[in-house]
Each structure stands twice: as C-alpha cells, then as structure tokens.
C-alpha positions in Angstrom: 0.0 0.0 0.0 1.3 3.4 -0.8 1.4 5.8 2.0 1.4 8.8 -0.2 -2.1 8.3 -1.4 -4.6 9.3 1.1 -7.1 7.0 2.7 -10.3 9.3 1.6 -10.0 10.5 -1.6 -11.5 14.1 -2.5 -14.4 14.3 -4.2 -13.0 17.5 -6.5 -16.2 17.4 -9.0 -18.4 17.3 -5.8 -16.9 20.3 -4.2 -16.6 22.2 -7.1 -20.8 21.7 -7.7 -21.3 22.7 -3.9 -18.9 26.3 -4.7 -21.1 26.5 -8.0 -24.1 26.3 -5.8 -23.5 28.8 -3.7 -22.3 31.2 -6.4 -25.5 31.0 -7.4 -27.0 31.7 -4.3 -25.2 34.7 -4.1 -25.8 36.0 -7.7 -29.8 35.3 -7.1 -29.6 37.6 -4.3 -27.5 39.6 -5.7 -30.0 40.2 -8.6 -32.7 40.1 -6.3 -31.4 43.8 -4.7 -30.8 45.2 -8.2 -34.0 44.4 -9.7 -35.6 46.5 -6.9 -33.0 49.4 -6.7 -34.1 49.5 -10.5 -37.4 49.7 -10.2 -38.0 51.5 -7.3 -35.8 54.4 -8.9 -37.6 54.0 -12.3 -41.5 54.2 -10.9 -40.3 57.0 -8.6 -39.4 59.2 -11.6 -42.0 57.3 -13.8 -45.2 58.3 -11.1 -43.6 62.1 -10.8 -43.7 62.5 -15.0 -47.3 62.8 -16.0 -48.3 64.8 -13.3 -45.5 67.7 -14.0 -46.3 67.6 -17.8 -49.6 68.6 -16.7 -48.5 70.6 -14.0 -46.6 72.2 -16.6 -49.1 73.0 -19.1 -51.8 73.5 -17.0 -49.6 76.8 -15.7 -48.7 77.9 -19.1 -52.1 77.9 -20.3 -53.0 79.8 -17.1 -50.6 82.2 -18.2 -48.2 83.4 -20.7 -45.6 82.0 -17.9 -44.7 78.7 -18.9 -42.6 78.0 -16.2 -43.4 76.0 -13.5 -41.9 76.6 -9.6 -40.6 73.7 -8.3 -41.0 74.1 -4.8 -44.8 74.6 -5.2 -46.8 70.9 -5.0 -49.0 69.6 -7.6 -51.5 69.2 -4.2 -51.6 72.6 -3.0 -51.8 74.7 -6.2 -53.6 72.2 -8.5 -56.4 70.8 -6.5 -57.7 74.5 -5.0 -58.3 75.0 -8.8 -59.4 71.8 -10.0 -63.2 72.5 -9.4 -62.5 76.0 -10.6 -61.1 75.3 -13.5 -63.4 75.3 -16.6 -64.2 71.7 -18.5 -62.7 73.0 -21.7 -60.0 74.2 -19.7 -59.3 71.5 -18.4 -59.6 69.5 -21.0 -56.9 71.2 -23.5 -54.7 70.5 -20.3 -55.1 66.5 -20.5 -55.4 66.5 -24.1 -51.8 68.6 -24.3 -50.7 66.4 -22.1 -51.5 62.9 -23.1 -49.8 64.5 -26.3 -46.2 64.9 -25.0 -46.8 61.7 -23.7 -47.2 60.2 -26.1 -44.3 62.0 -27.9 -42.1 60.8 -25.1 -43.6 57.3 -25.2 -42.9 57.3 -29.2 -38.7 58.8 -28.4 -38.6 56.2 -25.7 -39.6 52.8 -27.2 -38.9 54.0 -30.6 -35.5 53.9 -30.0 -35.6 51.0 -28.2 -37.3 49.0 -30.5 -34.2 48.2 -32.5 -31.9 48.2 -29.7 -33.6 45.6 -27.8 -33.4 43.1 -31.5 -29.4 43.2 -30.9 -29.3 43.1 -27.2 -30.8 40.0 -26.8 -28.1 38.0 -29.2 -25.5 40.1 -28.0 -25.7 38.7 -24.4 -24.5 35.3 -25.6 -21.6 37.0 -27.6 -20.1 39.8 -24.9 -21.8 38.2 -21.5 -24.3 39.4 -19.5 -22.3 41.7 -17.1 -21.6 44.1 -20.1 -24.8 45.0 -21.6 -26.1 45.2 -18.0 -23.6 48.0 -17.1 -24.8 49.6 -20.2 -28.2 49.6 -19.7 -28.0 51.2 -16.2 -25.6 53.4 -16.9 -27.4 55.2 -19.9 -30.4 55.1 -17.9 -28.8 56.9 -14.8 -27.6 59.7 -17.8 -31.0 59.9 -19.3 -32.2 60.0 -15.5 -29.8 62.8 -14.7 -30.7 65.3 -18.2 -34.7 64.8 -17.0 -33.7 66.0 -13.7 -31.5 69.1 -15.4 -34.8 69.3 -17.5 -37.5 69.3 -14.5 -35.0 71.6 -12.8 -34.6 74.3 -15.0 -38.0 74.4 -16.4 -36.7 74.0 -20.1 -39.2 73.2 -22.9 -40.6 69.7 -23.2 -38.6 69.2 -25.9 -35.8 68.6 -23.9 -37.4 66.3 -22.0 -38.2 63.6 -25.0 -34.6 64.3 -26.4 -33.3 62.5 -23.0 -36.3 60.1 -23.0 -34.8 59.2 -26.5 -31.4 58.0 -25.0 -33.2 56.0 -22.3 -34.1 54.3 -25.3 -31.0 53.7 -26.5 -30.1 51.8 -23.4 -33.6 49.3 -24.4 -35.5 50.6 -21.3 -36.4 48.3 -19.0 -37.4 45.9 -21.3 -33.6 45.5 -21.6 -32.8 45.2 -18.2 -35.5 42.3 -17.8 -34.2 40.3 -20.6 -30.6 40.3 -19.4 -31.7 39.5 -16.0 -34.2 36.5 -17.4 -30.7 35.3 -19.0 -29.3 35.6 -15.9 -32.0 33.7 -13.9 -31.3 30.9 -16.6 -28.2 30.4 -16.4 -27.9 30.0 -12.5 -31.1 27.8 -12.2 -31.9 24.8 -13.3 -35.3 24.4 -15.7 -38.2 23.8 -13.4 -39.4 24.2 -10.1 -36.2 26.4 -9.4 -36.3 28.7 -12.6 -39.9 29.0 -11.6 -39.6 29.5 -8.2 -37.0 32.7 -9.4 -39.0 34.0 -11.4 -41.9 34.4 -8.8 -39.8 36.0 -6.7 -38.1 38.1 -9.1 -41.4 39.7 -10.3 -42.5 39.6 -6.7 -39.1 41.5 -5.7 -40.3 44.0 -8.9 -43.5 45.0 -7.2 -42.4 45.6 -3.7 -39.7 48.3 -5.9 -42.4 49.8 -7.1 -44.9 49.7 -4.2 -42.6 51.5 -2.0 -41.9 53.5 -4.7 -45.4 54.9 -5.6 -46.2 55.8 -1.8 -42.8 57.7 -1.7 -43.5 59.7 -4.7 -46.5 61.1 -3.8 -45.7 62.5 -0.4 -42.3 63.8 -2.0 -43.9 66.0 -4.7 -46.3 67.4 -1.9 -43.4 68.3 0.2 -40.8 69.4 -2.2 -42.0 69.3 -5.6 -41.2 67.7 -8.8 -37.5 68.0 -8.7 -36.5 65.9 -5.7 -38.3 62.3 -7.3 -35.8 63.1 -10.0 -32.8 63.5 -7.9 -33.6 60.4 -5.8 -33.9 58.1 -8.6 -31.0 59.4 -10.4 -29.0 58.7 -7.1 -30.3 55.5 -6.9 -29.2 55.0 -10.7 -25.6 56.3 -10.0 -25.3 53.5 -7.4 -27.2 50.8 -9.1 -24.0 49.9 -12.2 -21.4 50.8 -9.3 -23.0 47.5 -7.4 -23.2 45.8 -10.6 -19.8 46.5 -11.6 -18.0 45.5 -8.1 -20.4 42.7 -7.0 -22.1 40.8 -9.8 -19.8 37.7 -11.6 -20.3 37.5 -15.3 -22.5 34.0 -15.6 -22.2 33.1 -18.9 -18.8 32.1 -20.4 -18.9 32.5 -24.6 -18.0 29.8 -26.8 -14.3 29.2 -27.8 -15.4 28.9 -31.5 -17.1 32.0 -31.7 -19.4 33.0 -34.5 -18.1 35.0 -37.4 -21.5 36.8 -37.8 -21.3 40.4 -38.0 -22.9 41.9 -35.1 -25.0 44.3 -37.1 -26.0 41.3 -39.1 -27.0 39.1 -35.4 -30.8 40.1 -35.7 -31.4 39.2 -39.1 -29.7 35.9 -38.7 -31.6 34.8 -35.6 -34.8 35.9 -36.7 -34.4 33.9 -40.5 -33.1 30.9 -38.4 -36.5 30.3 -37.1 -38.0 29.8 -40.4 -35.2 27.7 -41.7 -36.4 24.1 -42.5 -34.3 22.2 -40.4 -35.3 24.6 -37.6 -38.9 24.2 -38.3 -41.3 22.1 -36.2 -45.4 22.1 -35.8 -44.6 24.0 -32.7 -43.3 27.4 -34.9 -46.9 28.9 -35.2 -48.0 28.4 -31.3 -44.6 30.5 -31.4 -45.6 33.2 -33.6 -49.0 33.5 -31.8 -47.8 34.3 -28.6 -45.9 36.9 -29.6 -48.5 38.7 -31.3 -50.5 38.1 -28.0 -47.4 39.4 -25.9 -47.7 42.4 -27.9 -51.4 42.7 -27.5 -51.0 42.6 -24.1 -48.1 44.3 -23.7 -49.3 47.4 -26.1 -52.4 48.9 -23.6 -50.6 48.6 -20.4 -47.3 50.2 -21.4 -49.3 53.2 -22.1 -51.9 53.3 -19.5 -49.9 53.9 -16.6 -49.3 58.1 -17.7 -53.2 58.1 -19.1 -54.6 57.0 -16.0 -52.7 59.4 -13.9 -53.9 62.3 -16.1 -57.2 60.8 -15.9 -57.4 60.8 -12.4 -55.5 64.2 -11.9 -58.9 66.3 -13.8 -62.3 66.2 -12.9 -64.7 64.2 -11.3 -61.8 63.0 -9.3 -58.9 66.1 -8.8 -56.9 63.9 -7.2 -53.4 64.8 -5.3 -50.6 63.5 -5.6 -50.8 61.4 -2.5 -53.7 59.9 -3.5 -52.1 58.8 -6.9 -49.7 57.5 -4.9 -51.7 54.7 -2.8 -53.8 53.9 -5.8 -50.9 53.1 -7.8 -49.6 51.2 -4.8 -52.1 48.9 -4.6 -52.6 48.5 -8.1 -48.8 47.6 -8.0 -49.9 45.2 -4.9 -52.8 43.6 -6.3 -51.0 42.6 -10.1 -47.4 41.9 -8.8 -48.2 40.1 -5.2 -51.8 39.7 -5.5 -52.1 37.9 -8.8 -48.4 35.8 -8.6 -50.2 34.4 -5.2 -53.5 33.5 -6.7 -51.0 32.1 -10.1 -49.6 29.9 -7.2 -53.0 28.9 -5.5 -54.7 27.8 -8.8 -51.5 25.4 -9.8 -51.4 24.2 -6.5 -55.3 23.4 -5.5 -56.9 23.3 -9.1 -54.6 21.0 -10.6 -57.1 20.3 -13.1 -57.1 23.7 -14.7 -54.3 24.4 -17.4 -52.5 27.0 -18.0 -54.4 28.0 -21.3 -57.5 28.4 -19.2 -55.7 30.5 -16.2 -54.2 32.8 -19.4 -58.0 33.2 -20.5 -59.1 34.3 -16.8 -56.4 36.9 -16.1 -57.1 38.4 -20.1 -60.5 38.4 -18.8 -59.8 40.2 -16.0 -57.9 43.0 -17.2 -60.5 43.5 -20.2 -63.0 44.0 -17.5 -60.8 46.4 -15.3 -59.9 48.8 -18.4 -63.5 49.1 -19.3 -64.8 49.5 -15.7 -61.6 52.5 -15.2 -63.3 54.0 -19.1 -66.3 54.4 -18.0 -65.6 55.7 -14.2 -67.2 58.9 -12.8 -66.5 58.5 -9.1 -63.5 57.0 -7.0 -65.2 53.7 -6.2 -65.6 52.7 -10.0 -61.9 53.3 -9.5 -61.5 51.2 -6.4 -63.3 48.7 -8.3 -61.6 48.4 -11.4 -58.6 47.5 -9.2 -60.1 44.9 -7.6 -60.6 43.4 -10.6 -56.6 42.6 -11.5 -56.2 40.2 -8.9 -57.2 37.6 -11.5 
C-alpha cells in the first residue's frame, strides 16, 4: 500500500458543484437587490412624470408664464383649482398632455425597438455583465438630463430628447431580458427557474410599491425636482453595485461566431423559419408573440393616461392619493395575482394554464373598461379589484 495516497480521496467534482451552488445563491440575491433598486428608482421618476407635464401645461395655459416653480406641489396649487377650473379648460390640459406623452412614449420605445433586437443576441456574444452596465448606466444619464430638464423648467422638448437615450439603453425591457438570461443560467429548468421568477417579479413589485407611496408624499413636500434627484442617485449606485459585485454567468464559446454583429438580428430571426429549424410547434410561437404584444401594447401606455385621468375632474386627485392607488394597483398585479398564479397550480390542478391565461385576459379586459367608464372614486376602487385575477 502506498502511504502517499490518502485514505479518503477528495471528491474535486463534488466540491466544485457545492462552490457553484453557492455562487449561485449569491448571484440570485445579488439580482434580487438590483432588480428593486431599479425599479423603485424607475417608478419614482415614472409616477412624478405625467403629473408635472400637466403641472406644466396647465400653468402655461393659465398664463403666458410657462414656467413652473418647483418648490410649489401639484397638491396645493392644482387641487384648490381643479373644481374651478373650466371643463374645456381643463380638457386642452389633458389632451396637451397625453400629447407629449405620447411624444415621449414614441422617443422612448422607438429607440428602443431596434436596440432591444441586438441586445438580446449580443448577451450570448459579450456576456451578460456588459450589456447590463450599459443599460444602467445610460439610464442613470438619461435619468440625470430629466432631472436638469424638471429643474430648470426647459421646454418639453428637452425632455423627449433625453427620453430618447433612455431608449438607446432598451429601457427596462432590456434590463429584464438580461436579468431572465441571468436567472437561466444560474437555475436549473423547473421548479427552481420557476420558483426565481416568482420572486423576481414579486421583488419588482415591492420596488415599485414602495416607490409609488414615496412619490407622492415627495412631490407634496418638495415638488417635482426631488423624485428626479432620488432616482437618479439611486441609478448612480445601481451599475457601481453591478460592476463590483455581480460575476459574469455566462462564459462564450471558444469557437465564436463569425456573424457580423449588425447582421445578429437578421440571422436569428431567419433561423426560425429555416427548414431544419422548423417544427409544428413554430406557429403556437408566432402567436404568442403577437399576444405578448397585444398585451403588452395597452398597459405600457396606460400607466401616464390614467394618472392624467385621475388628476382632472370628477376625481382632482393629489398626488398622494395617486400615490396609494398606484400602490395597490402595484400590490394587487405583482403580489396579489403571482399568489393567486400559485393557488390555482397548487389546488386546481385540473385547470391548465391555457385556461388561467384566459381568466387573467378576462380580468384585465373588464378592469380597463370599468376605469373608461368611471365617474367616481369607487368605480376606481373597483376596477382594481378586478386585476387580482
């Protein structure tokens, strides 16, 4: 016997799993704190926007003055005129309004659109790490020109032009997808990638719940500047963390691809209709996506509608107020409906997912028609109710 070989032998592969494990453990967590930084920062700004473009044109049509003072609250000076306020008055305010909007929505996604075709393939050809450093930190410069903007009372104009290079960073759209990638690589497919992504859209909502509250007691206080400054500062820290903490998951292939970069897009999106790469399952593909933009479509743009909505009459509410409602909105489709998703797989076995799918598109049909055709707060209260499906 050779007493230079040891009696227990080391399991190296066994070790190395368990160190895997827990650098995945650590990267979860890791991921779960930057998803709500990230939110929380983008909802505060997000909540703060509709309200000073109305704040905004509502003064200049009160006046020749088109500034706005920043260290007045939307609270205080708009809802002592409200009920004042002529209908057509008020009116041309919301209809300006939902205008620049809608120009911002259009500089924002418009951009984006494109970007977010190459950032997807690029994540398997630079890493993750990368792209998610440059989505947050042209975010947090975007973040920092609105704040200039809101400051210094400039035009609206100014305010799309830096809405524009939020696009270029793919919005959050793109800051999803590379964290989904993410999620991927350090789960395993089932229970555990599930499990993930519960908690990951759970972690989303609680950003965003907090955030909603916040905002509305800030503006009263301070105005419209200070949401600004807080989520830009929470932007400045967000790629700092990223940059010292987070471990790139994904290691490229040694035989990279000689595909152009510009040329990535085009090539993924004619591989799917390749022959080989064809299967029965390719039009259930194609359908979902048109129903993922169906869906997707109404709610990326009701969020700043509503708000102006709820801002003019019958309702003049304040800022606070917004605040809560969006709150539990928040509350009732992030927690709310992920724990009733649970309770259905877990007692009605017997229902499918197709059929759960058909109940929630059910229930947000009915909630946009109850909020269109609401003339007092409880319709409003209501309508909420009904996205816990």
């Amino acid at each position: 016997m050779d007493e230079r070989v040891p009696l227990i032998k080391r399991d190296n592969s066994s070790l190395q799993q368990k160190k895997n494990s827990h650098k995945s453990e650590y990267t979860k967590a890791k991921l779960s704190l930057f998803v709500m930084i990230n939110y929380f920062a983008i909802e505060f700004a997000g909540l703060t926007q509709p309200q000073y473009i109305y704040s905004y044109l509502e003064n200049a049509l009160e006046s020749n003055n088109t500034s706005v003072d920043i260290h007045n609250n939307i609270s205080s000076h708009h809802q002592n005129n409200c009920f004042n306020k002529s209908s057509s008055s008020a009116d041309e305010s919301r209809e300006q309004a939902s205008s620049w909007t809608w120009y911002i929505s259009l500089a924002e996604y418009g951009v984006a659109f494109p970007v977010l075709f190459y950032i997807g393939p690029l994540t398997d050809r630079i890493g993750r790490k990368p792209l998610l450093l440059y989505n947050t930190v042209m975010v947090f410069i975007s973040f920092v020109l609105k704040t200039i903007v809101v400051y210094g009372r400039f035009p609206l104009q100014y305010y799309v032009a830096a809405s524009a290079i939020e696009g270029l960073a793919g919005t959050p759209f793109a800051f999803n997808l590379i964290n989904h990638a993410i999620i991927a690589d350090t789960t395993t497919l089932g229970n555990d990638r599930s499990l993930m992504m519960m908690i990951y859209d759970a972690l989303l909502g609680l950003g965003a719940i907090c955030s909603n509250i916040g905002t509305g007691y800030l503006i009263q206080l301070l105005g419209f500047t200070y949401p600004y400054l807080v989520s830009s500062g929470l932007l400045l820290i967000l790629p700092i963390l990223i940059f010292c903490t987070l471990e790139e998951t994904w290691k490229p292939p040694k035989d990279k691809s000689k595909t152009s970069v510009f040329k990535l897009p085009i090539k993924n999106f004619t591989l799917c209709f390749k022959r080989q790469h064809v299967s029965n399952k390719l039009g259930y593909f194609v359908a979902n996506l048109f129903i993922l933009l169906l869906v997707i479509f109404p709610y990326t743009s009701i969020s700043s509608i509503l708000t102006l909505f709820l801002l003019g009459e019958p309702f003049c509410w304040t800022s606070e107020h917004i605040g809560w409602y969006n709150a539990g909105v928040d509350f009732v489709k992030y927690i709310g409906g992920t724990t009733m998703l649970k309770i259905m797989h877990s007692c009605c076995v017997w229902l499918k997912d197709e059929i759960i799918i058909v109940f929630a598109m059910l229930s947000s049909i009915a909630y946009l028609i109850l909020m269109g055709f609401s003339n007092n707060d409880w319709m409003v209260y209501g309508g909420k109710s009904k996205l816990f499906l």
